[in-house]
Jmol script that loads the backbone (N, CA, C; Angstrom):
load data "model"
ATOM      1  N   UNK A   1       6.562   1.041 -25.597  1.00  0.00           N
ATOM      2  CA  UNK A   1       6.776   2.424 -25.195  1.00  0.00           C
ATOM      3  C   UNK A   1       6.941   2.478 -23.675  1.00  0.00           C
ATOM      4  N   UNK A   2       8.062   3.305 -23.348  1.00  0.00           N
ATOM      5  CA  UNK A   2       8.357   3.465 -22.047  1.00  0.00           C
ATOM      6  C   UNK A   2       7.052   4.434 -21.292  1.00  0.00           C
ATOM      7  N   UNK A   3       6.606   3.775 -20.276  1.00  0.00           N
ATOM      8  CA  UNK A   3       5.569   4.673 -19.339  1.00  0.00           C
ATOM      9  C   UNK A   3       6.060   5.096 -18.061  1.00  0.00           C
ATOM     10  N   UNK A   4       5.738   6.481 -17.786  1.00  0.00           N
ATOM     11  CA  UNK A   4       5.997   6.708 -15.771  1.00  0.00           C
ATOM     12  C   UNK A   4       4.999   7.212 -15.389  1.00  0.00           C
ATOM     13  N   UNK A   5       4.914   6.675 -14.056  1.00  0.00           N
ATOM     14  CA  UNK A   5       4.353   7.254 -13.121  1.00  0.00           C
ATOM     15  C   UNK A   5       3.916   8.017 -12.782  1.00  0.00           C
ATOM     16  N   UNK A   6       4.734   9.409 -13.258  1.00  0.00           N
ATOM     17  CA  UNK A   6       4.432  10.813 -13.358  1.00  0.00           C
ATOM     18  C   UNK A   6       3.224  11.243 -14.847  1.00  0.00           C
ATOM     19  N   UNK A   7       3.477  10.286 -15.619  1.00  0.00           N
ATOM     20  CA  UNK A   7       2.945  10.621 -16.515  1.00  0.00           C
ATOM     21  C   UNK A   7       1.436  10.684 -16.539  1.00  0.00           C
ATOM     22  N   UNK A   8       0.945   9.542 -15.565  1.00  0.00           N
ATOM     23  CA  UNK A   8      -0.886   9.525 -15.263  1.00  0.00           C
ATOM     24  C   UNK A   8      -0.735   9.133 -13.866  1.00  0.00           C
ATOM     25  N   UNK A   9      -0.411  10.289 -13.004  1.00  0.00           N
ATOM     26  CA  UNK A   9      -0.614  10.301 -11.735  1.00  0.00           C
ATOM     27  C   UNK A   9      -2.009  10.256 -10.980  1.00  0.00           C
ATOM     28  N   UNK A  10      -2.878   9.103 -11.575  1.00  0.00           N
ATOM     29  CA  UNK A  10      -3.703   9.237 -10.443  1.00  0.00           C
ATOM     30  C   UNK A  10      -3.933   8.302  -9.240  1.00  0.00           C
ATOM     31  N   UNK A  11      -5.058   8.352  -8.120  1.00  0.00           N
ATOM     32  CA  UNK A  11      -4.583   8.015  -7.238  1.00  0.00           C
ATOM     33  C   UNK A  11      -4.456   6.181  -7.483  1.00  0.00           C
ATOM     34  N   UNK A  12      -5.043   5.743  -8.196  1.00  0.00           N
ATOM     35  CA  UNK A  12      -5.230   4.565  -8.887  1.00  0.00           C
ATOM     36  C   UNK A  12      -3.774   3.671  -9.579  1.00  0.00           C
ATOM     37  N   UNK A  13      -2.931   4.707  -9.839  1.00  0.00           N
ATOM     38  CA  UNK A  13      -2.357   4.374 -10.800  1.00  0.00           C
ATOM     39  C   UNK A  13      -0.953   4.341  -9.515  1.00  0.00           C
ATOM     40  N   UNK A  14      -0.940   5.489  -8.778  1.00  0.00           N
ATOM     41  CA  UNK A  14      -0.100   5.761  -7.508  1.00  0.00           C
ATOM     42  C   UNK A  14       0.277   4.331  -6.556  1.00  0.00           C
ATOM     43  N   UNK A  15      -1.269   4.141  -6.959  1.00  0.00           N
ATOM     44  CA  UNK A  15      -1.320   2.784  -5.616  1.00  0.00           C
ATOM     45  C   UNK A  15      -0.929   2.118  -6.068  1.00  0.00           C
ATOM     46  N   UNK A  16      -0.976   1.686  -8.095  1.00  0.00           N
ATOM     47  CA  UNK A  16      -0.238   0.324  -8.531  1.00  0.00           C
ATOM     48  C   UNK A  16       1.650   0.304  -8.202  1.00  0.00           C
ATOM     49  N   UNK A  17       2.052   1.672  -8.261  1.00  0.00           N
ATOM     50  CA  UNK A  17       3.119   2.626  -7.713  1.00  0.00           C
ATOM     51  C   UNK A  17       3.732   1.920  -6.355  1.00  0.00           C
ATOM     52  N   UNK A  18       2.895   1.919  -5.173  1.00  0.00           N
ATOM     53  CA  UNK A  18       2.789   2.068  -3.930  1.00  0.00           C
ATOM     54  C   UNK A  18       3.013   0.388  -3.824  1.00  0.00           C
ATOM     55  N   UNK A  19       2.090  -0.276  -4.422  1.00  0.00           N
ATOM     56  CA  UNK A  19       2.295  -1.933  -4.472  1.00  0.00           C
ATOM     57  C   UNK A  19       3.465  -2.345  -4.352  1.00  0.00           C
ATOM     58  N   UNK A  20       3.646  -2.361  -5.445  1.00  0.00           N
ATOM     59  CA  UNK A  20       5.936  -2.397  -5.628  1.00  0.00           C
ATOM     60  C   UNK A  20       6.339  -2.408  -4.576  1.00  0.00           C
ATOM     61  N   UNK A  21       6.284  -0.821  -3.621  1.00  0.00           N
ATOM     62  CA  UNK A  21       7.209  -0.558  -2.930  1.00  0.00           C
ATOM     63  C   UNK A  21       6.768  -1.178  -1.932  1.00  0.00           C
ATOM     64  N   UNK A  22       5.576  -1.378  -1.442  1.00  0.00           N
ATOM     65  CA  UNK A  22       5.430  -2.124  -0.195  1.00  0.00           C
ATOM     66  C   UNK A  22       5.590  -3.840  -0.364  1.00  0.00           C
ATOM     67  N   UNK A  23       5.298  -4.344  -1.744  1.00  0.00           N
ATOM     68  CA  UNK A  23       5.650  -5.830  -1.749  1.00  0.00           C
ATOM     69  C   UNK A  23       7.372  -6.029  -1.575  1.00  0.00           C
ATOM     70  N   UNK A  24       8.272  -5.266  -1.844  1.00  0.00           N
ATOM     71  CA  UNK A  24       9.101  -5.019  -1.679  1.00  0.00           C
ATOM     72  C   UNK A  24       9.847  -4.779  -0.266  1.00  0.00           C
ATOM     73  N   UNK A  25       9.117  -3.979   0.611  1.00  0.00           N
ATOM     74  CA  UNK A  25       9.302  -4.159   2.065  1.00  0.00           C
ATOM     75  C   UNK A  25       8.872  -5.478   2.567  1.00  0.00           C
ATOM     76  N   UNK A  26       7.869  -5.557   2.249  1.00  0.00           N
ATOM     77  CA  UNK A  26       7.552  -7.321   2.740  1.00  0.00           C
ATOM     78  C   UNK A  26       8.041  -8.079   2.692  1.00  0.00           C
ATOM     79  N   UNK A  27       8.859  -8.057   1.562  1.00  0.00           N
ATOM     80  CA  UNK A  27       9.704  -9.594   1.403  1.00  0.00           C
ATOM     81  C   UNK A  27      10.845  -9.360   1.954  1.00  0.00           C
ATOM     82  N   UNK A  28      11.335  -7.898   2.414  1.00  0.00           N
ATOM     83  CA  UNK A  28      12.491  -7.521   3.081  1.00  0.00           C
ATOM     84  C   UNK A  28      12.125  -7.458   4.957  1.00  0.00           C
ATOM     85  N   UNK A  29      10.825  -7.697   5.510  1.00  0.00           N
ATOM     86  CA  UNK A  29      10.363  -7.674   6.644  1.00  0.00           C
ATOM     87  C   UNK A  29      10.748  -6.605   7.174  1.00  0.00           C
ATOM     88  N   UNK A  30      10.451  -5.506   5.891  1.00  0.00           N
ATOM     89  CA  UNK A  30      10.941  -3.642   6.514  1.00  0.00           C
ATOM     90  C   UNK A  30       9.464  -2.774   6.338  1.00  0.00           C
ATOM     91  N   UNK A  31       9.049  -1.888   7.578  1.00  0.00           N
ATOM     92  CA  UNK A  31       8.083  -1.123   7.300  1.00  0.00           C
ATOM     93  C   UNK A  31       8.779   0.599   7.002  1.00  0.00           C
ATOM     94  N   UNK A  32       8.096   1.037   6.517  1.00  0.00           N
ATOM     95  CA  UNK A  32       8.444   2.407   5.836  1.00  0.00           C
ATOM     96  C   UNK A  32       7.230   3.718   6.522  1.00  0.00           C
ATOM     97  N   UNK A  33       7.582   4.335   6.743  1.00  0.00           N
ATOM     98  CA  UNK A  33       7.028   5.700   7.363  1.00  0.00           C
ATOM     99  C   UNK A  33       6.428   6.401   6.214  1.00  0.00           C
ATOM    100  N   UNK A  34       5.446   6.863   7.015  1.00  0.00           N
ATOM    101  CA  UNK A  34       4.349   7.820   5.606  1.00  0.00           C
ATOM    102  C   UNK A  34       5.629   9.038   4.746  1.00  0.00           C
ATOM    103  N   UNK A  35       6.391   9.282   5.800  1.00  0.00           N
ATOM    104  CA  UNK A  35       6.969  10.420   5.233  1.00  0.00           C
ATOM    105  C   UNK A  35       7.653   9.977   4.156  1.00  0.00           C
ATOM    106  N   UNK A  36       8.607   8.760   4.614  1.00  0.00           N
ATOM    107  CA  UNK A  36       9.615   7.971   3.517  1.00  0.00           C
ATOM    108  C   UNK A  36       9.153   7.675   2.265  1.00  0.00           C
ATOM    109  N   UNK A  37       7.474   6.869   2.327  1.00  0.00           N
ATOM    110  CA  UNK A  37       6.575   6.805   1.372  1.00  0.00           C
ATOM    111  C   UNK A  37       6.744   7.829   0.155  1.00  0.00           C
ATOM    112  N   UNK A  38       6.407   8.989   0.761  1.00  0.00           N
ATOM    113  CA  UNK A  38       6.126  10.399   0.197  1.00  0.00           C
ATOM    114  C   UNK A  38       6.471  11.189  -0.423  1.00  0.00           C
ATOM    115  N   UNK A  39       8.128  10.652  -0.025  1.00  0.00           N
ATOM    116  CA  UNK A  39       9.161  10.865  -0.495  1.00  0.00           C
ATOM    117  C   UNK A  39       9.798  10.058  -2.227  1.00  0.00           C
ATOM    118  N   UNK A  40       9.569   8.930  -1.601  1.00  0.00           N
ATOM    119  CA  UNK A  40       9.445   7.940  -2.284  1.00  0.00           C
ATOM    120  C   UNK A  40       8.974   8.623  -3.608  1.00  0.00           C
ATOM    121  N   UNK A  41       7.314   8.410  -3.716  1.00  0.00           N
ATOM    122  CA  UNK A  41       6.639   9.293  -4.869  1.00  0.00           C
ATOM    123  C   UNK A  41       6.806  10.594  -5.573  1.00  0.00           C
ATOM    124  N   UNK A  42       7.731  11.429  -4.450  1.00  0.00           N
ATOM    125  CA  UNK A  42       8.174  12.866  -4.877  1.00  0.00           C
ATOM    126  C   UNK A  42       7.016  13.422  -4.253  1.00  0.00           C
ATOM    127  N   UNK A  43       6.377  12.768  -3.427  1.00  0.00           N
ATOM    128  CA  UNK A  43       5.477  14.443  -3.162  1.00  0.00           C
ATOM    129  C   UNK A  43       6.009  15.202  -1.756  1.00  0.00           C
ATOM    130  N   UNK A  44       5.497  16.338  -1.390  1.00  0.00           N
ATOM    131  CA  UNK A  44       6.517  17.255  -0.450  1.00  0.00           C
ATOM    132  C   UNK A  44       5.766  16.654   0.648  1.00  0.00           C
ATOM    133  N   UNK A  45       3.927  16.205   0.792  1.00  0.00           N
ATOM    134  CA  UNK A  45       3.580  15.295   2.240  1.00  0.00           C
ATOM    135  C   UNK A  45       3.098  14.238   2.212  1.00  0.00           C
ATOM    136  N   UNK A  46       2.844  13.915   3.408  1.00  0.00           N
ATOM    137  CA  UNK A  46       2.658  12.606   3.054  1.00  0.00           C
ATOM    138  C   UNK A  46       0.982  12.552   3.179  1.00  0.00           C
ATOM    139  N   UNK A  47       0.122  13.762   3.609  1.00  0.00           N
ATOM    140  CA  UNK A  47      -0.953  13.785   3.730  1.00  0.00           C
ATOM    141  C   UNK A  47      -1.807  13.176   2.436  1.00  0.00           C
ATOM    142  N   UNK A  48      -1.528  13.225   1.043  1.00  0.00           N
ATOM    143  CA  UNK A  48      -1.741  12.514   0.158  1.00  0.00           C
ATOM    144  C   UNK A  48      -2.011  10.993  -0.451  1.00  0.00           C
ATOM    145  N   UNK A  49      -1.432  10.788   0.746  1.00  0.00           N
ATOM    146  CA  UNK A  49      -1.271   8.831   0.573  1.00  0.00           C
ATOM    147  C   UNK A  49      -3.020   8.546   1.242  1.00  0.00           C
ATOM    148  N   UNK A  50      -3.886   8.790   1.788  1.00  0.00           N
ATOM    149  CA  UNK A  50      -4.155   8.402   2.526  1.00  0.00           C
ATOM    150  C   UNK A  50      -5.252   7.490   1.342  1.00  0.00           C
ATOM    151  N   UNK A  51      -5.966   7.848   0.270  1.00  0.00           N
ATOM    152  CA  UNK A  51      -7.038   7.681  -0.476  1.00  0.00           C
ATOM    153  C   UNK A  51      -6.340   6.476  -1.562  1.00  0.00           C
ATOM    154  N   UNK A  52      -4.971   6.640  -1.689  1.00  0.00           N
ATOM    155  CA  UNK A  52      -4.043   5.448  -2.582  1.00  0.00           C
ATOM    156  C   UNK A  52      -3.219   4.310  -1.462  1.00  0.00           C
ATOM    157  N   UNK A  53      -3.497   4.923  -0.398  1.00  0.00           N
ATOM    158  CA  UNK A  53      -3.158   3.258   0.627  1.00  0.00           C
ATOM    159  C   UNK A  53      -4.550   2.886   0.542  1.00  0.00           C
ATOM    160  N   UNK A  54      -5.529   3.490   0.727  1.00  0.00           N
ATOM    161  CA  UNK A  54      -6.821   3.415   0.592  1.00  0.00           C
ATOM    162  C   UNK A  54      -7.282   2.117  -0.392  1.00  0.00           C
ATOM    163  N   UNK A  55      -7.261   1.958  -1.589  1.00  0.00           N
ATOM    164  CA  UNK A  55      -7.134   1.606  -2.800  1.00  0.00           C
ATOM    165  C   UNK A  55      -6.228  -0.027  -2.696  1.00  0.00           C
ATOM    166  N   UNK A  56      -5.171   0.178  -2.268  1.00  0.00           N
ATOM    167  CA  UNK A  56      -4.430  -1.139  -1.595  1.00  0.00           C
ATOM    168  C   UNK A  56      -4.714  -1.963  -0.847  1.00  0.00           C
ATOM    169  N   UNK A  57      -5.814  -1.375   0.416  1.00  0.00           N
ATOM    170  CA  UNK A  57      -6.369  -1.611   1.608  1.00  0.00           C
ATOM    171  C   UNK A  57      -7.287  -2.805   1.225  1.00  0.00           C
ATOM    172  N   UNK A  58      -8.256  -1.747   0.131  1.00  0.00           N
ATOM    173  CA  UNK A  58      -9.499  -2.629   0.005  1.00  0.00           C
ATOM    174  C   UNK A  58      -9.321  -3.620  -0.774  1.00  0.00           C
ATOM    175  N   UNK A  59      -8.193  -3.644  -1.922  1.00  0.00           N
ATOM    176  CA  UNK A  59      -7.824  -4.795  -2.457  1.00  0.00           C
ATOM    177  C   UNK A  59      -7.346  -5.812  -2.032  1.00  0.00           C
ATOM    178  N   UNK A  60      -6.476  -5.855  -0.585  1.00  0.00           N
ATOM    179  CA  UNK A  60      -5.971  -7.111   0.221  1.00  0.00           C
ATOM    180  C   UNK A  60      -7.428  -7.100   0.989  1.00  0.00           C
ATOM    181  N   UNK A  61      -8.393  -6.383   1.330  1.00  0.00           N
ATOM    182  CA  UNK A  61      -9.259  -7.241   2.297  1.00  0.00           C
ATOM    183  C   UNK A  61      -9.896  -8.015   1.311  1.00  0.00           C
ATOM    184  N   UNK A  62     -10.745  -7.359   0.234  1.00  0.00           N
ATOM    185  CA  UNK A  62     -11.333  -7.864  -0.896  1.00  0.00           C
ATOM    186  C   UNK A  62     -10.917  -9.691  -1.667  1.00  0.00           C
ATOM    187  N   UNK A  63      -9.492  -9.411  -1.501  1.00  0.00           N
ATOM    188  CA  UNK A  63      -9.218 -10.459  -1.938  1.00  0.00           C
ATOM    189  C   UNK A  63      -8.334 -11.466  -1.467  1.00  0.00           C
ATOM    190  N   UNK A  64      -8.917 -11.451   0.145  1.00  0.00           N
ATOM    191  CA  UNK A  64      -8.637 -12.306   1.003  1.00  0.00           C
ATOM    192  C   UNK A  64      -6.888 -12.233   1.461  1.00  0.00           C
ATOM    193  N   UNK A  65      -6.148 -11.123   1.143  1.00  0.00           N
ATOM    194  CA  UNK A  65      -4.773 -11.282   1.150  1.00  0.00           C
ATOM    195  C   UNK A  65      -4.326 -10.080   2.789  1.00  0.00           C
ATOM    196  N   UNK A  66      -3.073 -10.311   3.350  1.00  0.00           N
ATOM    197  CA  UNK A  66      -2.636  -9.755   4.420  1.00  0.00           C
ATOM    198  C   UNK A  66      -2.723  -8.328   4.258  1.00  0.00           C
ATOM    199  N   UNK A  67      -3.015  -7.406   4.977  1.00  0.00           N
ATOM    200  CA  UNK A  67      -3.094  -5.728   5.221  1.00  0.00           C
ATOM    201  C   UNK A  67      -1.535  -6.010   4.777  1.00  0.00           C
ATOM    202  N   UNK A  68      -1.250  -5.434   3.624  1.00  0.00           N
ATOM    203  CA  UNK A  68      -0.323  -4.946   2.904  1.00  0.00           C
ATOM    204  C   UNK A  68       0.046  -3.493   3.692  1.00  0.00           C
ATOM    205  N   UNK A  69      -1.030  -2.763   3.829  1.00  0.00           N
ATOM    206  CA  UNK A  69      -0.794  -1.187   4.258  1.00  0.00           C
ATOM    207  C   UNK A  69      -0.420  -0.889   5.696  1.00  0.00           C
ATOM    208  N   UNK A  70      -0.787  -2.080   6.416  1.00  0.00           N
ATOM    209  CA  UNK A  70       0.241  -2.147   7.536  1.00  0.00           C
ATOM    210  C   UNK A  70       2.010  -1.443   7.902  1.00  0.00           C
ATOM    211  N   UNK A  71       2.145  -1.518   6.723  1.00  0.00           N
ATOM    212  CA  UNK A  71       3.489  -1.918   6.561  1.00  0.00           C
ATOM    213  C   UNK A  71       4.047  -0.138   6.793  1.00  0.00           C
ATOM    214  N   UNK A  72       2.589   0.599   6.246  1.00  0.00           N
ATOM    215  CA  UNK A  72       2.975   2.055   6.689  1.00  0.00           C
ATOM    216  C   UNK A  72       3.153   2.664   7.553  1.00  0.00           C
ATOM    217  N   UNK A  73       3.770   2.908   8.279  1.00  0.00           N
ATOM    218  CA  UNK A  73       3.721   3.725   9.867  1.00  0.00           C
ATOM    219  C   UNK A  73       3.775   5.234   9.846  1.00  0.00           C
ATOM    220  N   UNK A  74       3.412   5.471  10.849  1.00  0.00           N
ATOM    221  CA  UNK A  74       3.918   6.705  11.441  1.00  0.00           C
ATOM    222  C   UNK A  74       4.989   6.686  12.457  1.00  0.00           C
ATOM    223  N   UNK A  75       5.609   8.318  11.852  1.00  0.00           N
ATOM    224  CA  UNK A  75       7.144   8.186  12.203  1.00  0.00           C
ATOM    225  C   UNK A  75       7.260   8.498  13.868  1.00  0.00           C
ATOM    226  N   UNK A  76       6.339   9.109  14.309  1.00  0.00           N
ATOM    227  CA  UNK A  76       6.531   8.970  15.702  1.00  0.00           C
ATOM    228  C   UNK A  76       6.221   8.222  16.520  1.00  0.00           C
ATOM    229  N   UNK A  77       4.684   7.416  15.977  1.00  0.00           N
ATOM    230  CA  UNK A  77       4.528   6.130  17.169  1.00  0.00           C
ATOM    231  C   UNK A  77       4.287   4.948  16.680  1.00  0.00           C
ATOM    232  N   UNK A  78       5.299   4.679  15.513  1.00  0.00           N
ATOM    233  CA  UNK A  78       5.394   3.465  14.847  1.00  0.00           C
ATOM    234  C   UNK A  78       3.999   2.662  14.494  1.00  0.00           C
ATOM    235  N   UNK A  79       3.140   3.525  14.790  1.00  0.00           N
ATOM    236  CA  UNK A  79       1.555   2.765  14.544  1.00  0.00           C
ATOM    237  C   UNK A  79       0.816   3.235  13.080  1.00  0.00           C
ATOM    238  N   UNK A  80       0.513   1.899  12.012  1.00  0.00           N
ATOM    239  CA  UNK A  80      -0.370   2.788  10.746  1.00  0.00           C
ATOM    240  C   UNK A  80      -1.228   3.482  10.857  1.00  0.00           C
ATOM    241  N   UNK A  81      -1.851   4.237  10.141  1.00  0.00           N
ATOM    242  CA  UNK A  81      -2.733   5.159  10.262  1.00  0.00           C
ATOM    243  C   UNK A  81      -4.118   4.557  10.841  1.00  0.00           C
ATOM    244  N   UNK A  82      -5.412   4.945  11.785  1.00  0.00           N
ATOM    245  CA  UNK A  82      -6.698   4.513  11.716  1.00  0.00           C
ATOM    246  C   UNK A  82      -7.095   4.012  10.576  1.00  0.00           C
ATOM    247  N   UNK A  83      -7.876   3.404  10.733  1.00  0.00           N
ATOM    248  CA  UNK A  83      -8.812   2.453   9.119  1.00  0.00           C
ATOM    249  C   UNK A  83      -7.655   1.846   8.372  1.00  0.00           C
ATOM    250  N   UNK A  84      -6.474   1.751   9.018  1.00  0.00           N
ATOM    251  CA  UNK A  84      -5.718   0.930   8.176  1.00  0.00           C
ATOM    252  C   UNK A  84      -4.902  -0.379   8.869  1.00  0.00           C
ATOM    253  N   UNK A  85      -5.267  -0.205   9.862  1.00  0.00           N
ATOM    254  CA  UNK A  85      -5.048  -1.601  10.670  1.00  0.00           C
ATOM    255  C   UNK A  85      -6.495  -2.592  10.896  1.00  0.00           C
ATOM    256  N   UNK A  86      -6.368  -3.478  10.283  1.00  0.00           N
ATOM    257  CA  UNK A  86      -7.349  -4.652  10.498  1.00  0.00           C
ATOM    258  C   UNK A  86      -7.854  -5.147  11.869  1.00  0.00           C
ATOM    259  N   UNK A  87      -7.407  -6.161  12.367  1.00  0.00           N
ATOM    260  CA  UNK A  87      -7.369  -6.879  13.701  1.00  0.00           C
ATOM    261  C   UNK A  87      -5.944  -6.335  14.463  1.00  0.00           C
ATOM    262  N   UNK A  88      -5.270  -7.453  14.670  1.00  0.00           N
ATOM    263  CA  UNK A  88      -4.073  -7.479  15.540  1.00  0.00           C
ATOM    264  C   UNK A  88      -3.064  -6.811  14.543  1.00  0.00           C
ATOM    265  N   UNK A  89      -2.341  -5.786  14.966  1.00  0.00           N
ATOM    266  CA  UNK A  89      -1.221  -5.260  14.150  1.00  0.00           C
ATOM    267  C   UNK A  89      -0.421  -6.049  14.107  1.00  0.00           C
ATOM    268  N   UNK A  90       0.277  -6.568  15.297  1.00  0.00           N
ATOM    269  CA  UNK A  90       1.197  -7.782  15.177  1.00  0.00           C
ATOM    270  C   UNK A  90       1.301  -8.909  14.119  1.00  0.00           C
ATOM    271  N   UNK A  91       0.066  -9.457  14.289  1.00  0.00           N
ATOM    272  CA  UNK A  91      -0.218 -10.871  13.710  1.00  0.00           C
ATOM    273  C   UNK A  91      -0.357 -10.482  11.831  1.00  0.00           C
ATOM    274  N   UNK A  92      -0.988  -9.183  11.979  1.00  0.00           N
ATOM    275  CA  UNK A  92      -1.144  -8.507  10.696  1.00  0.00           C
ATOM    276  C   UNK A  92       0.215  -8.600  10.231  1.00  0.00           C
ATOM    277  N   UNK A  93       1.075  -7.799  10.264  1.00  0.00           N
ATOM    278  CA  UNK A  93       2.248  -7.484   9.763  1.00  0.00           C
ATOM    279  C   UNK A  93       2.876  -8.975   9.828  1.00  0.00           C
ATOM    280  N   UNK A  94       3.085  -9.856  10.727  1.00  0.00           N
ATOM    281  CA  UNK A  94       3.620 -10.795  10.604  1.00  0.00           C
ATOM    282  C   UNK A  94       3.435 -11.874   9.380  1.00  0.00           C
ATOM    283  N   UNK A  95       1.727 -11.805   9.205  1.00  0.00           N
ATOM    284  CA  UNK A  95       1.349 -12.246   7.634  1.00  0.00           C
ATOM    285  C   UNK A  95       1.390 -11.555   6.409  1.00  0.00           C
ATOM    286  N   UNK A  96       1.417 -10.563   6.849  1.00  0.00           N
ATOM    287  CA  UNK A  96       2.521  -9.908   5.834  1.00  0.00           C
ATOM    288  C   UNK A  96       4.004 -10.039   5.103  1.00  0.00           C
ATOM    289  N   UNK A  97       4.548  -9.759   6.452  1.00  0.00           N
ATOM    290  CA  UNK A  97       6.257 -10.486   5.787  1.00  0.00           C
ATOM    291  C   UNK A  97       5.884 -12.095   5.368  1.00  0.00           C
ATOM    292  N   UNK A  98       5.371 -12.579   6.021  1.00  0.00           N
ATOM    293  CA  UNK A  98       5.226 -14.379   5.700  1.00  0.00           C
ATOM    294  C   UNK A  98       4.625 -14.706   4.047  1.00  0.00           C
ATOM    295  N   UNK A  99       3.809 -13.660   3.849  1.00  0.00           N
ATOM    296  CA  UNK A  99       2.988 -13.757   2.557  1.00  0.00           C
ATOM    297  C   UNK A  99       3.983 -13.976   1.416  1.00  0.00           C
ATOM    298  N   UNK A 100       4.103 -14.982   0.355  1.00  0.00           N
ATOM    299  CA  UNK A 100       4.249 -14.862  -1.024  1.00  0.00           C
ATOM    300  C   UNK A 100       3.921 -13.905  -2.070  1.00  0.00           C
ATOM    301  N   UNK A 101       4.089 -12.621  -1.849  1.00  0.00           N
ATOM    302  CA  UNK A 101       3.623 -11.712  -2.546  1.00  0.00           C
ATOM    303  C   UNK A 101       4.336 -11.493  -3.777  1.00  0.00           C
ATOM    304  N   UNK A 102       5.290 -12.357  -4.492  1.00  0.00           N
ATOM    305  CA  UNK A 102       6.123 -12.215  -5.461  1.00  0.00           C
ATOM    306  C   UNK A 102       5.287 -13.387  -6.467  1.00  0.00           C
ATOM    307  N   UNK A 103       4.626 -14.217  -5.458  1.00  0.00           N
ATOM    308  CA  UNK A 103       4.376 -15.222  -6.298  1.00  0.00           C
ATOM    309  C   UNK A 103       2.711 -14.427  -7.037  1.00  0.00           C
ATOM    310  N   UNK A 104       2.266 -13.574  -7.041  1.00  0.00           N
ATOM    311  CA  UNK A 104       1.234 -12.970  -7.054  1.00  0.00           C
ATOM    312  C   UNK A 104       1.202 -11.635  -8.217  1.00  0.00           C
ATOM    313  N   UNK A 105       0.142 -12.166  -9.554  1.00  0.00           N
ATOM    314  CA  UNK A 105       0.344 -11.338 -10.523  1.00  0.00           C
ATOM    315  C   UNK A 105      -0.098  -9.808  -9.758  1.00  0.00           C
ATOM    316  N   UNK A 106       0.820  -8.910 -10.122  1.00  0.00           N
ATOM    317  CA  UNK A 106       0.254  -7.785  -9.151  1.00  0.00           C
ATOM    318  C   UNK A 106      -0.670  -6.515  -9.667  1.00  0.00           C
ATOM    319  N   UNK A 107      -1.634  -6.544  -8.844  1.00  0.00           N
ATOM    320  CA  UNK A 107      -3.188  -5.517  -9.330  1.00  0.00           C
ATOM    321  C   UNK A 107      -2.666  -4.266 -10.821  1.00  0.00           C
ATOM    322  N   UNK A 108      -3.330  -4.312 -11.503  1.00  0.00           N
ATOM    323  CA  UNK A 108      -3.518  -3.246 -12.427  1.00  0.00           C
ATOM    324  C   UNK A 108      -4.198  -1.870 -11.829  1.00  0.00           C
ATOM    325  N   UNK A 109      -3.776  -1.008 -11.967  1.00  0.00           N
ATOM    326  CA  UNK A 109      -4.259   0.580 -11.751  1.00  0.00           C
ATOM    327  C   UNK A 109      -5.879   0.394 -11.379  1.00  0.00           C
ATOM    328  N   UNK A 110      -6.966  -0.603 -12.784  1.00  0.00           N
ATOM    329  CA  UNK A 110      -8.154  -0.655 -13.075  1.00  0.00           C
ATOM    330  C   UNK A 110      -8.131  -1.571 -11.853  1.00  0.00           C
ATOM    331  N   UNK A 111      -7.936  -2.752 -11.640  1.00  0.00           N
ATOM    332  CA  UNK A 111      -8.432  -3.446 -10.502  1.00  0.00           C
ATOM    333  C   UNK A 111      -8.399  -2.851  -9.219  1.00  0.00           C
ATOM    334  N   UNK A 112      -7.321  -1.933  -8.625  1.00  0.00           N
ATOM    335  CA  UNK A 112      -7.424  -1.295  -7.828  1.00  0.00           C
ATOM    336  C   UNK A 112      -8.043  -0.582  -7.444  1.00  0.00           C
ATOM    337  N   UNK A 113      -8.504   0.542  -8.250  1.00  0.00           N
ATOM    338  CA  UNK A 113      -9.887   1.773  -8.574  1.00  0.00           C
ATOM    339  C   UNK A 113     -10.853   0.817  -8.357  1.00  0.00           C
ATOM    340  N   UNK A 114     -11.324  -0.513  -9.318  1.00  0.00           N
ATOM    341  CA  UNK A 114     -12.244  -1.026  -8.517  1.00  0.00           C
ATOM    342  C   UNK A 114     -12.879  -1.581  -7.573  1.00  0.00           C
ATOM    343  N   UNK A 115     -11.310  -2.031  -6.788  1.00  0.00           N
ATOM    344  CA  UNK A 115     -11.489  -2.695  -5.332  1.00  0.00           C
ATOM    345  C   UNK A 115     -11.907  -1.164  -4.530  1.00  0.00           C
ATOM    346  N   UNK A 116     -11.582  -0.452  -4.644  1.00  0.00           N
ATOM    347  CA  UNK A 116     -11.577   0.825  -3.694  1.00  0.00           C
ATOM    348  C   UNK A 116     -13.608   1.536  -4.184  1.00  0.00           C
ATOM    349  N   UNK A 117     -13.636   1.214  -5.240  1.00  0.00           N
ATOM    350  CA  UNK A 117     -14.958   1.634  -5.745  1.00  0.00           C
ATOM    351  C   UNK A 117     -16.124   1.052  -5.283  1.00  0.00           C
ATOM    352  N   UNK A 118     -15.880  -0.565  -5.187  1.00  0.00           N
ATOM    353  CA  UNK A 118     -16.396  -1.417  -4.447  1.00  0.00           C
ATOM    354  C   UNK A 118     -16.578  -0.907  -3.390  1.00  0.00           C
ATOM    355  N   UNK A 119     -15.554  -0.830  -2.104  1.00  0.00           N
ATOM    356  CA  UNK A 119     -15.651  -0.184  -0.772  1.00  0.00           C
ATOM    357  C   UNK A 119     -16.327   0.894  -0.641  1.00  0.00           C
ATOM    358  N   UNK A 120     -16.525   2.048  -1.311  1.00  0.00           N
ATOM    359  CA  UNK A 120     -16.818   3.465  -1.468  1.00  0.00           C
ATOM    360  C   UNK A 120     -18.579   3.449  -1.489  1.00  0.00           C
TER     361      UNK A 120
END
end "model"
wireframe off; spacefill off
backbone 0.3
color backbone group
């Protein structure tokens, strides 16, 4: 049976959503703006992302892998949001694009909720 996105929008399920699109920039060494994001998902802001990058966050620290959420910026001073940059942004993002993230079965909705539950 065909499933979407829209169909169990939560923030859990958003972020397995959000994965895609940012493993997807990574391997393209492209970062994407909260707004583009936002867009992306259909929602009208981008104020929404913050609790489902959230969710992504704690799963690459958790499990030893590159700030994936890096990859989000803001559209005016090209910098990710607070609490979402690790150490060095540079070096961050750079292990980012470098990362094998294709080679990597990618998080379920449930593993995500629990990496973020963990943190919480």
């Amino acid at each position: 049976m065909v499933r979407y996105f829209d169909d169990a929008p939560s923030q859990s399920t958003r972020a397995a959503q959000v994965w895609q699109i940012l493993v997807s920039k990574a391997m393209n060494r492209q970062t994407l703006t909260y707004g583009q994001l936002a867009s992306m998902l259909g929602f009208e802001r981008a104020g929404t992302l913050a609790h489902i990058l959230g969710h992504i966050m704690h799963y690459c620290i958790q499990g030893g892998l590159p700030p994936l959420t890096v990859l989000v910026v803001n559209q005016e001073t090209g910098l990710p949001g607070e609490g979402l940059i690790q150490a060095e942004l540079n070096a961050d993002r750079e292990n980012v694009f470098r990362f094998n993230w294709y080679g990597l079965i990618p998080p379920s909705a449930d593993e995500l909720s629990t990496a973020y539950g963990k943190a919480k």
